[in-house]
Residue frames as qw, qx, qy, qz and C-alpha x, y, z in Angstrom:
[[0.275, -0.455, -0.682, 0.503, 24.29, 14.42, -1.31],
 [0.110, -0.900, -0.380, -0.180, 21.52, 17.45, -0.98],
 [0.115, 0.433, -0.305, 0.840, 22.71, 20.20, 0.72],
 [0.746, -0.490, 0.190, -0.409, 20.11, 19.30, 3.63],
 [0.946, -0.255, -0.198, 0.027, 21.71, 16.38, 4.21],
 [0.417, 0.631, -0.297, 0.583, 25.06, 18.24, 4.33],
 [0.671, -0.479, -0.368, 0.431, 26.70, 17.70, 7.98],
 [0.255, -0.961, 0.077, -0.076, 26.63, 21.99, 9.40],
 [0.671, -0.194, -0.165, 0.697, 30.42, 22.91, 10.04],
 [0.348, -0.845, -0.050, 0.402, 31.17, 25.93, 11.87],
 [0.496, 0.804, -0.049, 0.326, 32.92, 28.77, 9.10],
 [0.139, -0.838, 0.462, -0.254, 35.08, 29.70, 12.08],
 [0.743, -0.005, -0.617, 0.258, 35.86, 25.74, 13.67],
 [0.271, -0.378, 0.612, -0.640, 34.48, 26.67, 17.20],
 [0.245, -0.361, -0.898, -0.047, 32.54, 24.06, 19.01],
 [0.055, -0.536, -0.592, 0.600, 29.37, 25.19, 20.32],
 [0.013, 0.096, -0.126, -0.987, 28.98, 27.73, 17.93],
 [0.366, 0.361, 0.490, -0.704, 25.43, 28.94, 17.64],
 [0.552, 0.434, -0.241, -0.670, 24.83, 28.69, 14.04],
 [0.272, 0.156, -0.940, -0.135, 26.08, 24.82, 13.84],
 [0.325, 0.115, 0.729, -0.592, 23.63, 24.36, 16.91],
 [0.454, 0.379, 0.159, -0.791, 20.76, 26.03, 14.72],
 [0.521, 0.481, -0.498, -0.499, 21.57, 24.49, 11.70],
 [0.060, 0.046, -0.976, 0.205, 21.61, 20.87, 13.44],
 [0.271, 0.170, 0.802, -0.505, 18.44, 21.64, 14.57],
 [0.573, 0.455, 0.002, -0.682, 16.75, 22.82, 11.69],
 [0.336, 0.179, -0.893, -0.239, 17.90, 19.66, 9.89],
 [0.060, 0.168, 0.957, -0.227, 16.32, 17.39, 12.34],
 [0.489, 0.437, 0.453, -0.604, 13.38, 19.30, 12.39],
 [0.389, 0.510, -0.527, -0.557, 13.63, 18.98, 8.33],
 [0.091, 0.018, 0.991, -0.097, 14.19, 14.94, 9.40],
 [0.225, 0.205, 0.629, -0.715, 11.29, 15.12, 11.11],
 [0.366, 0.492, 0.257, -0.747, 8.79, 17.00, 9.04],
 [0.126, 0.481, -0.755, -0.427, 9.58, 14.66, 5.99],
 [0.272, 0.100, -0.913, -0.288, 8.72, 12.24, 7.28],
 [0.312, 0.444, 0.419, -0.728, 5.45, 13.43, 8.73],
 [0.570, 0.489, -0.134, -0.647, 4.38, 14.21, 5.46],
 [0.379, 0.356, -0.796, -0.310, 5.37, 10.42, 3.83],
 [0.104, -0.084, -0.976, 0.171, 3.87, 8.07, 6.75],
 [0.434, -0.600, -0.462, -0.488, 0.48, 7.43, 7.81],
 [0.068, -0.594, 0.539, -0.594, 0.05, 7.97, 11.50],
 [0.774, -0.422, 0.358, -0.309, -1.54, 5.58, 12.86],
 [0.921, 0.354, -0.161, 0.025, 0.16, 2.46, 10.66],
 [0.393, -0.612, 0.493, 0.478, 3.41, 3.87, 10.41],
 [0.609, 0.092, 0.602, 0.508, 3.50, 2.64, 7.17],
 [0.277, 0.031, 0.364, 0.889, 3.81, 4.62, 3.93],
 [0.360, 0.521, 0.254, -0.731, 1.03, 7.46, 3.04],
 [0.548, 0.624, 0.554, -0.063, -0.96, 7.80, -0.33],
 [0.163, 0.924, -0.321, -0.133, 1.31, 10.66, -1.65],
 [0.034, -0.610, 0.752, 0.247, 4.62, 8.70, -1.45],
 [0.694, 0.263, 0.667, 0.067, 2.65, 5.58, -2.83],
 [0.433, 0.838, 0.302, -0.136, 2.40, 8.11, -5.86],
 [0.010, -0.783, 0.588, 0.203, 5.94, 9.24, -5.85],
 [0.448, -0.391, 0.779, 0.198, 7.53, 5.88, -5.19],
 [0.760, 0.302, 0.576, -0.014, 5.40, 4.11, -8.28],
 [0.443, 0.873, -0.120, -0.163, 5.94, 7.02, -10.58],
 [0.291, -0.729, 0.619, 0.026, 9.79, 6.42, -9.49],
 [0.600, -0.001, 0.786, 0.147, 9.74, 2.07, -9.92],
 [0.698, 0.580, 0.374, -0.192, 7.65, 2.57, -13.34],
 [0.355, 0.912, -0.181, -0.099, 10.58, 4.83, -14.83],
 [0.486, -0.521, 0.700, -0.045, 13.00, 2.29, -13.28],
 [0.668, 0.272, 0.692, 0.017, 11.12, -0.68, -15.27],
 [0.566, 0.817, 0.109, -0.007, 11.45, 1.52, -18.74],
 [0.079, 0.788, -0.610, -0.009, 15.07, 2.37, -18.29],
 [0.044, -0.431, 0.900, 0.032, 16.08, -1.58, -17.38],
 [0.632, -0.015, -0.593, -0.498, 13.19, -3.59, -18.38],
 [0.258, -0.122, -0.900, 0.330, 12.67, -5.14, -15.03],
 [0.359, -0.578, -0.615, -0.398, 8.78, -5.17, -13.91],
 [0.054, -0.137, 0.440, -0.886, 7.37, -3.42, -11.23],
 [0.413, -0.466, -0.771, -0.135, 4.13, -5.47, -9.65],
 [0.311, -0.371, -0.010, -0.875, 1.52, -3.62, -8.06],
 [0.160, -0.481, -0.838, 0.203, -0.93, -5.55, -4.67],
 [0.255, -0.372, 0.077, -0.889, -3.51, -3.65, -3.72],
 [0.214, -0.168, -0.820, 0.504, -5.49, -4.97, -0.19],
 [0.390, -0.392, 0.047, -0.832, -8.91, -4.33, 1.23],
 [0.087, -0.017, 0.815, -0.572, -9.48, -5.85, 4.74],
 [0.359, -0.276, -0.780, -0.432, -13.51, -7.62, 4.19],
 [0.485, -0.719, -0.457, -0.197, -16.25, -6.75, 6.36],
 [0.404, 0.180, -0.271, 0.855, -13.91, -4.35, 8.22],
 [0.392, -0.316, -0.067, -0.861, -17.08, -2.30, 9.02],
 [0.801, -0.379, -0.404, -0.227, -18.62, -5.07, 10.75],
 [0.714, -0.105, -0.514, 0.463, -15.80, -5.25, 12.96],
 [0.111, -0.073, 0.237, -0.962, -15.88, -1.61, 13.92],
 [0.581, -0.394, -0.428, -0.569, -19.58, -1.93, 14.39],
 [0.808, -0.425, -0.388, -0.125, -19.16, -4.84, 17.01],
 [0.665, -0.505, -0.304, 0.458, -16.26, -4.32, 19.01],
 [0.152, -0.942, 0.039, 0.298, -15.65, -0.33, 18.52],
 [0.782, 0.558, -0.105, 0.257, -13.03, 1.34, 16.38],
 [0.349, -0.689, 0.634, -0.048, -10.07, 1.32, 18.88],
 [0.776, 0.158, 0.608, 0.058, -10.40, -2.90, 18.36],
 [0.752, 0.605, 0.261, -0.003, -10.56, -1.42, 14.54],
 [0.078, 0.944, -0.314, -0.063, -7.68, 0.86, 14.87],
 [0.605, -0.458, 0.651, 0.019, -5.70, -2.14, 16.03],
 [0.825, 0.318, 0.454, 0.107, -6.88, -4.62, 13.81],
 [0.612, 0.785, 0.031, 0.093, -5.03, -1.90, 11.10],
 [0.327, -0.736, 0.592, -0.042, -1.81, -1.61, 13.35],
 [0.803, -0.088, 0.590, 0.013, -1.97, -5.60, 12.92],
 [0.845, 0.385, 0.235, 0.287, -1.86, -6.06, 9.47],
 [0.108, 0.964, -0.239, 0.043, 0.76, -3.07, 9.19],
 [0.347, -0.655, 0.666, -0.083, 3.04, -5.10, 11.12],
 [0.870, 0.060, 0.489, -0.023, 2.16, -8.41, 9.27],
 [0.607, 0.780, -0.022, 0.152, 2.45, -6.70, 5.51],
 [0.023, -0.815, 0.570, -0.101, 6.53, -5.29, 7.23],
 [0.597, -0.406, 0.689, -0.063, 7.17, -8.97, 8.14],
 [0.731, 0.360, 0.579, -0.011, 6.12, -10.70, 5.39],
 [0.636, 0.739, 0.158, 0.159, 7.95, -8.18, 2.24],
 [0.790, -0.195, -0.073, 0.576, 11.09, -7.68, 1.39],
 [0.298, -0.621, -0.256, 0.678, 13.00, -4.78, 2.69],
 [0.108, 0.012, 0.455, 0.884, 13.53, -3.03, -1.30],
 [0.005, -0.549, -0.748, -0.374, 9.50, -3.16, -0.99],
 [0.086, 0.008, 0.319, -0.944, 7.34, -0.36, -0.20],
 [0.276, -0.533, -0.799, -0.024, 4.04, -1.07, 1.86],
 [0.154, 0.108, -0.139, 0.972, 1.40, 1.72, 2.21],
 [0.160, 0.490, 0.721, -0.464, -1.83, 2.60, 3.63],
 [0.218, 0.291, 0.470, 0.805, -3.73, 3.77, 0.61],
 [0.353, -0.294, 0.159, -0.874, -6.95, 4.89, 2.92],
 [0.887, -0.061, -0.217, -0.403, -9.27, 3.15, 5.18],
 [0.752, -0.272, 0.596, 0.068, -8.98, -0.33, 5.81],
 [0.866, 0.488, 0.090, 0.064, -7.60, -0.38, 2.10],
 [0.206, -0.814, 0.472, 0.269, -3.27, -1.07, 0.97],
 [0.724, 0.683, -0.078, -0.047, -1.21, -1.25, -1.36],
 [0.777, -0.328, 0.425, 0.328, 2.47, -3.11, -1.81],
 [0.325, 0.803, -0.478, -0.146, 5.10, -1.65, -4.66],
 [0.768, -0.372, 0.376, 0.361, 7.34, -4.64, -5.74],
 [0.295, 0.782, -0.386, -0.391, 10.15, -3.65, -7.40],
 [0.301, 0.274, -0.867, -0.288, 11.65, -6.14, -10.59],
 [0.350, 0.038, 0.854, -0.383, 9.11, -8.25, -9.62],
 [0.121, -0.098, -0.824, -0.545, 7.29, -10.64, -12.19],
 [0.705, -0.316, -0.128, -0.621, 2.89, -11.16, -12.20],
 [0.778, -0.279, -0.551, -0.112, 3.44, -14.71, -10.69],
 [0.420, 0.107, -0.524, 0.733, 5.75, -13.97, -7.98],
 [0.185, -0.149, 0.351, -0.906, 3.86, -11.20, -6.77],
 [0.720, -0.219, -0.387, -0.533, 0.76, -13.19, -7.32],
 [0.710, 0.225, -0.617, 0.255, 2.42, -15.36, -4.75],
 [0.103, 0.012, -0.523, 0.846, 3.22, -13.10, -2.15],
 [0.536, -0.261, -0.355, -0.720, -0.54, -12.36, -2.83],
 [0.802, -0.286, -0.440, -0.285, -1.90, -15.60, -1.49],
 [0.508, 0.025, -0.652, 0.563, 1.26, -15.68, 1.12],
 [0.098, 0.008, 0.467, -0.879, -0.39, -12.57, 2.87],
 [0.526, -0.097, -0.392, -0.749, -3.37, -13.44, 2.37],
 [0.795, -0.302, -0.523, 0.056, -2.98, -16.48, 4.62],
 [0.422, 0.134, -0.443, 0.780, -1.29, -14.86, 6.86],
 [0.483, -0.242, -0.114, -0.834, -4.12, -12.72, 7.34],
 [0.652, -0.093, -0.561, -0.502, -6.40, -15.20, 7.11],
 [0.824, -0.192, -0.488, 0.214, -4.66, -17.31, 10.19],
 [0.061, 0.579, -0.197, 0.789, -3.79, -13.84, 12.37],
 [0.210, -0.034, 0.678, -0.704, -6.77, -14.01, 14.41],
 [0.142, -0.122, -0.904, -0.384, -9.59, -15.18, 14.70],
 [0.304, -0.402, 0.004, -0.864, -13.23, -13.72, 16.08],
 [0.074, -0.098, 0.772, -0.624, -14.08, -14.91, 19.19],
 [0.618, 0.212, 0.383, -0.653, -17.98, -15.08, 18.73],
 [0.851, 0.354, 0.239, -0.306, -19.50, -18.31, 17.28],
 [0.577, -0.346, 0.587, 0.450, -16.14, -18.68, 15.61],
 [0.540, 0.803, 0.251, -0.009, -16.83, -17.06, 13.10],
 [0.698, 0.449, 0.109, 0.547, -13.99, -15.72, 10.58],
 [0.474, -0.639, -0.040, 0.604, -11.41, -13.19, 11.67],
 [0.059, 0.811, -0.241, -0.530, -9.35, -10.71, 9.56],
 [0.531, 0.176, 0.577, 0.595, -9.16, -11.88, 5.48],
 [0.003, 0.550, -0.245, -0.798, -8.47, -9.45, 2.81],
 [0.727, 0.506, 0.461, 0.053, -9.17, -9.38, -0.93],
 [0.347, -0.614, 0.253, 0.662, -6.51, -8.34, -3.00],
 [0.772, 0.633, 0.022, 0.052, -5.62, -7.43, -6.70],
 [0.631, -0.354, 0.398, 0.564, -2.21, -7.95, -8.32],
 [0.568, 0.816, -0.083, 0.063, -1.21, -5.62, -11.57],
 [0.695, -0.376, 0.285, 0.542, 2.10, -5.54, -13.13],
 [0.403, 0.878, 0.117, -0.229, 4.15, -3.02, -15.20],
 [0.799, -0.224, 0.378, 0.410, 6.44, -3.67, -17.72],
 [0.231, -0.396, 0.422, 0.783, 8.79, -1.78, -20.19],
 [0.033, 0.178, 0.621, 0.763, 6.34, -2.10, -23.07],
 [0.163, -0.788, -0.593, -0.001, 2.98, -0.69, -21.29],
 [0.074, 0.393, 0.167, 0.901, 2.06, 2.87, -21.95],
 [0.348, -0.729, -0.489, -0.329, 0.35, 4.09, -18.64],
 [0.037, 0.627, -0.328, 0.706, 0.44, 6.18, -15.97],
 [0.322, 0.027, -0.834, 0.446, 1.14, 5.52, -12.48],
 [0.492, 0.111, 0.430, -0.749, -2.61, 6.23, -11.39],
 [0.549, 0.279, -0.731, -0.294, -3.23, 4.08, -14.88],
 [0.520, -0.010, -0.789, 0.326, -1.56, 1.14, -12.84],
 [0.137, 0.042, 0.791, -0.595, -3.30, 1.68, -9.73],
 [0.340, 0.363, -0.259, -0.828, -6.42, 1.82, -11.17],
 [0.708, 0.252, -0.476, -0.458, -5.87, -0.98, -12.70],
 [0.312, 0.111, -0.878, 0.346, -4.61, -3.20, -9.69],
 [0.274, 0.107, 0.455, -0.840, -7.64, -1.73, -7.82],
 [0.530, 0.234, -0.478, -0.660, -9.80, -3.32, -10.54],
 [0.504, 0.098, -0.846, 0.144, -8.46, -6.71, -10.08],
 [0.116, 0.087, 0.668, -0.730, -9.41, -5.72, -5.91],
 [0.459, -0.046, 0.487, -0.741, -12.69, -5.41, -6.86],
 [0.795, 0.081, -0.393, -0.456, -13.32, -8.40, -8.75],
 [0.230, 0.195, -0.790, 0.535, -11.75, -10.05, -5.84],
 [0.332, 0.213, 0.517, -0.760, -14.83, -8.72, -3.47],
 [0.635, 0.187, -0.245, -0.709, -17.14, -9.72, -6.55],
 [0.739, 0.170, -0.638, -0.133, -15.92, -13.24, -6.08],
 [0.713, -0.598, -0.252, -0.264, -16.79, -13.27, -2.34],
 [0.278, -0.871, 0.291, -0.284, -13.70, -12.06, -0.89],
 [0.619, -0.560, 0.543, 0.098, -10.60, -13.50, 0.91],
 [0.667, 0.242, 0.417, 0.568, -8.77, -14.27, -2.99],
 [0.402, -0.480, 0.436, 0.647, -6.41, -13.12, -5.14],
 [0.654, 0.716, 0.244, -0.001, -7.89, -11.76, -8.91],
 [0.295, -0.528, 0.467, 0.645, -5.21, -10.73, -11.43],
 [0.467, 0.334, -0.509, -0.641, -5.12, -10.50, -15.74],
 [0.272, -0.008, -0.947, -0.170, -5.45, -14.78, -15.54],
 [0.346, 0.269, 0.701, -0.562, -8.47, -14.72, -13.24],
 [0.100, 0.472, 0.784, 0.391, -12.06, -15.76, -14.67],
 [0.141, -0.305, -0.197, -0.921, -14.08, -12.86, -15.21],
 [0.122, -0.657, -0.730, 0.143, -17.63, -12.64, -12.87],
 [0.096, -0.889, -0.423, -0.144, -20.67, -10.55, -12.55],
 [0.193, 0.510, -0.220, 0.809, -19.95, -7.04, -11.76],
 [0.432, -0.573, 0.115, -0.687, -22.13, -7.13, -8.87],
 [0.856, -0.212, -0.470, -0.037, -21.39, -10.61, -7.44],
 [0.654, -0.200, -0.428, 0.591, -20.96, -10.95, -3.68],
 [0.156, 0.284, -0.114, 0.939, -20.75, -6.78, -3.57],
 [0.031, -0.621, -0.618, 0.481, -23.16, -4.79, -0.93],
 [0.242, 0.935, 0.259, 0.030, -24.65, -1.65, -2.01],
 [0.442, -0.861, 0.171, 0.182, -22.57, 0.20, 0.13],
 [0.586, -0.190, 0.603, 0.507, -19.06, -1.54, -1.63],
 [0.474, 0.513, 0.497, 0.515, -20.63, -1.15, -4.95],
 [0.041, 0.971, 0.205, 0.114, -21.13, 2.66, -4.43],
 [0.024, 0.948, -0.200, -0.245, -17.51, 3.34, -3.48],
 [0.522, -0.108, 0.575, 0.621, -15.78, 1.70, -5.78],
 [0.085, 0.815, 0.573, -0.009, -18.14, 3.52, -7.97],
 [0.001, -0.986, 0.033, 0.164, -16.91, 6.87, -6.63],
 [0.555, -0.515, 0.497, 0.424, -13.42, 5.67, -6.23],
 [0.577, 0.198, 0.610, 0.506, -13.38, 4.88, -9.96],
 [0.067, 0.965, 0.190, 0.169, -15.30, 8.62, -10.94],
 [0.501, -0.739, 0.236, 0.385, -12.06, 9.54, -9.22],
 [0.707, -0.085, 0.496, 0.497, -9.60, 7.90, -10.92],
 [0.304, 0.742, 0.364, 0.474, -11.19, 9.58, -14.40],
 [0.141, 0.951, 0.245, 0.125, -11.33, 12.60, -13.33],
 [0.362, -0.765, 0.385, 0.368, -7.56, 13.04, -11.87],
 [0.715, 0.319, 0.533, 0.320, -6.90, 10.83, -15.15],
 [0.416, 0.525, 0.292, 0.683, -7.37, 13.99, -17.04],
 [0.225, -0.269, 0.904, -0.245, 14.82, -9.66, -5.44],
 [0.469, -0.092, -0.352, -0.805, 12.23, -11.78, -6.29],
 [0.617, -0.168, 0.546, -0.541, 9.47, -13.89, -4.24],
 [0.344, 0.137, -0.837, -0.403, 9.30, -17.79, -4.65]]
């Protein structure tokens, strides 16, 4: 146990005493400010930092006992169109929604996080490529059958997802492996969205399906990458 987590006792054994008080409180606030700094606010669900911690964490997990660590990564499709038409409160929501779908739908050892945007990302630990490829297409319907836009019936809230996995004999780093699940995401959007790409998927055009706009940040998003560069589901 930390010494923060250490339960304050009173050197003298009064109740009340002022310094147990303080020291209660400065824990909680300690609670508190933790986990500020790990969640997203609006989501609730995990931030981009502790996505970064927790993979680094599963990857070194999957070298010490040889059990994989599988990587989703999520981007909500024409997401911009929805903010456009019905305002981004409606958009804020629509990311509350799938927050609460992605917590219902993975099990509890998983860790689901808002990577930015209308874009997230799913840590399974010991978890194989098909399995997670699985849960893939599970949330993916899910999604898919959420809701549904009201106007002209037209199509509601589907994602496009990629699916990487890391195992005891790959040599990469845990931006590496996102990276490389984020890849998979956008040949996902190259192949006109609402599927699941992974290592078995058929290759297509680099630009198929993509707007400008899409093709320019993944683009940056990948100039990133470089430059910072240098249970199981049936």
């Amino acid at each position: 146990m930390s010494p923060l987590a250490q339960p304050p006792v009173c050197p003298a054994g009064r109740d009340g005493c002022p310094v147990f008080v303080e020291c209660q409180r400065l824990q909680e606030e300690c609670r508190r400010l933790r986990k500020l700094s790990q969640t997203d606010p609006l989501t609730g669900l995990y931030n981009r930092r502790y996505l970064m911690m927790s993979l680094d964490q599963e990857m070194e997990r999957t070298r010490r006992t040889g059990l994989p660590t599988s990587l989703i990564m999520l981007d909500l499709d024409h997401f911009k169109r929805l903010n456009d038409t019905y305002g981004h409160q409606f958009g804020d929501a629509v990311l509350i929604r799938v927050a609460v779908l992605l917590k219902e739908n993975v099990r509890k050892l998983d860790v689901s996080c808002r990577y930015g945007g209308e874009e997230f990302a799913v840590i399974l630990p010991g978890t194989r490529l098909p399995q997670a490829v699985r849960l893939a297409e599970r949330l993916r319907n899910v999604l898919a059958k959420s809701w549904q836009e009201p106007q002209r019936g037209k199509r509601g809230i589907t994602a496009s997802f990629g699916v990487e996995t890391f195992t005891s004999r790959d040599n990469m780093t845990p931006k590496a492996f996102l990276r490389q699940a984020d890849r998979w995401l956008y040949l996902a959007k190259a192949q006109g969205r609402n599927t699941v790409c992974h290592r078995a998927s058929p290759q297509a055009g680099p630009e198929t399906g993509l707007t400008p706009e899409e093709r320019r940040i993944f683009l940056s998003r990948e100039k990133l990458h470089d430059d910072k560069a240098e249970g199981s589901y049936g």
